[in-house]
Structure formats: structure tokens, C-alpha cells
C-alpha positions in Angstrom: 74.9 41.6 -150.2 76.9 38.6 -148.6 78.1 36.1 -151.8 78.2 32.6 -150.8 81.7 32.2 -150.3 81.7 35.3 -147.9 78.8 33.5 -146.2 80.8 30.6 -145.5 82.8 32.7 -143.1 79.7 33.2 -140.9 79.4 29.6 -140.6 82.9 29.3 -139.5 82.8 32.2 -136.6 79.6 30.0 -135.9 81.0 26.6 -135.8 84.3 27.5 -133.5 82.2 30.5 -131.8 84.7 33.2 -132.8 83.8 36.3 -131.4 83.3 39.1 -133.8 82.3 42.5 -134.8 79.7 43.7 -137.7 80.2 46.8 -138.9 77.6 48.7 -141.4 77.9 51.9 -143.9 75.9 53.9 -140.9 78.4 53.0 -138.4 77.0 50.8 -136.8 78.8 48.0 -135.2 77.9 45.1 -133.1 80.0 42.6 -131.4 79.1 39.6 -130.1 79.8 35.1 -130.3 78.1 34.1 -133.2 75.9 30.8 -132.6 73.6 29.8 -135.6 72.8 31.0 -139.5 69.9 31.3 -140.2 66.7 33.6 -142.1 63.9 36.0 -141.1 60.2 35.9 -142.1 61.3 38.2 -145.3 63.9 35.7 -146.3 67.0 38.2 -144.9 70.3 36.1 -143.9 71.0 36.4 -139.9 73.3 35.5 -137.1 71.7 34.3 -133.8 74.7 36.8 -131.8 75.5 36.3 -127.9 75.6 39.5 -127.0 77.2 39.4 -123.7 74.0 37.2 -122.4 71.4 38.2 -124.5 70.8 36.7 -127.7 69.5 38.2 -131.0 69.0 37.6 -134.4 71.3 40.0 -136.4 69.9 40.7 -140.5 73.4 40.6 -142.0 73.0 41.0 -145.5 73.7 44.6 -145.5 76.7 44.2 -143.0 79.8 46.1 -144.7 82.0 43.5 -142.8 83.5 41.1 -140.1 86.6 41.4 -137.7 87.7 38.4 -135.5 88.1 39.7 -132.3 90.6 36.7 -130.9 93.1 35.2 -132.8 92.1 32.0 -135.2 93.6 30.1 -138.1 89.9 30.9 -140.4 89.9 34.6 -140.9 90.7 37.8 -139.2 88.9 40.5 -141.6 86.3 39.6 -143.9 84.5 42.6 -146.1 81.1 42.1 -147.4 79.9 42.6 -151.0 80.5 41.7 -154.6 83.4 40.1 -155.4 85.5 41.8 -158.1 
């Protein structure tokens, strides 16, 4: 789960198109420019990703975390989850 705050990090790689990596609990990982926020037909939080040319909408919620892959004054590593 992706708490609001967190979310707001989404919108920033969004906004000044930082490329980034997801990474989930099964090891996947998937990088990519993200362009838009946005939700699926069941109400799931996504990323419309540029994926080297192809774009896709990326469910997110279950996303363990976020790595700037270029350097940026916003964030460089973002983890996912409740906040303690």
C-alpha cells in the first residue's frame, strides 16, 4: 500500500520525468520514465511508464519501492508501505 505522502513522489518522477525503477516482494523490477498517475477499472493506483518506447500502465500499489535512476534534488530512494 502507497500512503499519500509516498504517492506524492510518483507525481514528482511524473512531473520532471525522472526515470526510475519499481521493485516488488517477487523480484520483480521494472524501469522505465514515468509520465501520468492515474487508476484502473478496479480502482488500483498506476503509472503510465515509458518503457523504452512502449508505454504501459504499471498497478503500483503493491510496489515495495522506487530508485531514481539519474540524479535529482526530489528523492533518490523511496520505500513503499505504512509509515511507522
Amino acid at each position: 500500500m502507497i500512503t499519500c505522502h509516498q504517492s506524492d513522489y510518483l507525481e514528482i518522477a511524473c512531473l520532471y520525468r525522472i526515470p526510475i525503477a519499481l521493485t516488488w516482494a517477487d523480484g520483480r523490477r521494472m524501469e522505465g520514465t514515468p509520465l501520468d498517475t492515474g487508476y484502473n477499472e478496479q480502482r488500483e493506483e498506476c503509472l503510465l511508464m515509458d518503457t523504452g518506447g512502449n508505454r504501459e500502465w504499471v498497478v503500483v500499489e503493491e510496489a515495495q519501492g522506487m530508485t531514481a535512476l539519474a540524479e535529482n534534488p526530489h528523492f533518490h530512494e523511496v520505500r513503499f508501505g505504512a509509515e511507522s
